[in-house]
N, C-alpha and C positions, 0 to 999 in steps of 0.2 A: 947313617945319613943317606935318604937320597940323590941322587944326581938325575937331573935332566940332562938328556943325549943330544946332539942336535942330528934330525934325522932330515937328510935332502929325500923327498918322494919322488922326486926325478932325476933318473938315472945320469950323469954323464954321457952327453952324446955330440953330434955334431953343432945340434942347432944350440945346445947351451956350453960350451967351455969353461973349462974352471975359472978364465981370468972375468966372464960373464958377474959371478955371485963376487968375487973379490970388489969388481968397478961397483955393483950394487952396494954392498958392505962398507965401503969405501963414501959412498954418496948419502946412503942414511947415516953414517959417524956425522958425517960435515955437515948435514942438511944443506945441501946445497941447492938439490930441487926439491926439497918439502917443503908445502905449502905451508907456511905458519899465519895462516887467516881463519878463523873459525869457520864456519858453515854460517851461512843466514838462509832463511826463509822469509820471503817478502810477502804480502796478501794484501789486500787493499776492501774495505766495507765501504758504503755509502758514507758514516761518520771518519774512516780511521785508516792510514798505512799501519800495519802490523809487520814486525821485525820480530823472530824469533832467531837468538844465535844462541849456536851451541859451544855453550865453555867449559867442558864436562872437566872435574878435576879442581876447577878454581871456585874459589869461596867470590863472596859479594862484596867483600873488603878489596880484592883483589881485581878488582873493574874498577873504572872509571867512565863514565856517560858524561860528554858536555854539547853545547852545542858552540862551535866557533866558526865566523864568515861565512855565517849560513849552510853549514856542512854540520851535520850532527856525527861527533868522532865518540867511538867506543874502542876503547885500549885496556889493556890487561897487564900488571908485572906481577909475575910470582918468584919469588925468592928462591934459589934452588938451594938446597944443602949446602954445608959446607963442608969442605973435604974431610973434616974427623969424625962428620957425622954422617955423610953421604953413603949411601950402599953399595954394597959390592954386585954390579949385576953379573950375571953370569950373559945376558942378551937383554937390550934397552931396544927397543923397537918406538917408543914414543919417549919427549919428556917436554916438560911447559914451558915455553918459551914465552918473551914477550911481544905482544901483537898490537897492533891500531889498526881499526876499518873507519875511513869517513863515507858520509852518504849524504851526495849533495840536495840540499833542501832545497825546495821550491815555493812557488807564493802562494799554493793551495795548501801547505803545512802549517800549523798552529804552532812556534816553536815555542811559545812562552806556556804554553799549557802539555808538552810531553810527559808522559807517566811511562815509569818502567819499575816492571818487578822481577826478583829471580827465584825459582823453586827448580829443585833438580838438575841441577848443571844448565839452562834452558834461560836464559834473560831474555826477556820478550819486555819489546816494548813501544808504545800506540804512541802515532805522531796524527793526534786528530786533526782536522782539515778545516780550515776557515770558513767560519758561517756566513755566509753570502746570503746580503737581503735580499729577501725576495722583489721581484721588480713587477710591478702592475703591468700582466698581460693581456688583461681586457681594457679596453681603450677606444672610442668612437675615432672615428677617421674623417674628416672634414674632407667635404670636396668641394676646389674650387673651377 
């Protein structure tokens, strides 16, 4: 049987003390300051806002997209093991938590028409933009 070592590449010294990795070790158990909001990437075309969030790990069952009080909310729950089937880690640096991001709409969003797909851990999805009639800008000007 293998074992993994856990190897520190920096040395004990002044500027790191042991109780340093203990208070780290300590704050990734608790996730106390991990961010548990996915990543987004926002872009904007002439037709569309483009939202790309990364939810690497979780399936498409496991999102929920809606739109409420004008805020389009993306949330995620994944089931974590249960303790007779859960693994014994030897080091957990990540695990899935559950998340909600709202993103407040505006009146150039089309919400009745948003389309989202998911491929790759990557749910992307277009909140196209309300088509504005065009308004007659040639126009004779009367002078009186």
């Amino acid at each position: 049987m293998t074992y993994l070592a856990k190897v520190n590449p920096r040395r004990r010294n002044a500027f790191f003390p042991a109780h340093f990795d203990a208070f780290f070790n300590e704050v990734a158990k608790n996730n106390t300051f991990v961010n548990q909001k996915p990543a987004v990437n926002v872009s904007e075309t002439s037709e569309a806002f483009i939202l790309e969030v990364a939810v690497p790990g979780l399936k498409k069952e496991d999102i929920t997209l809606k739109v409420e009080k004008e805020a389009l909310v993306i949330s995620a729950t994944k089931e974590e093991k249960s303790e007779e089937t859960k693994e014994h880690y030897t080091r957990r640096e990540f695990n899935f938590s559950n998340f909600e991001r709202r993103f407040q709409l505006n009146d150039t969003v089309d919400a009745e028409n948003i389309k989202a797909n998911f491929a790759n851990g990557i749910l992307n999805i277009v909140l196209p933009k309300v088509v504005e009639e065009e308004k007659e800008t040639n126009r004779e000007i009367v002078i009186s």
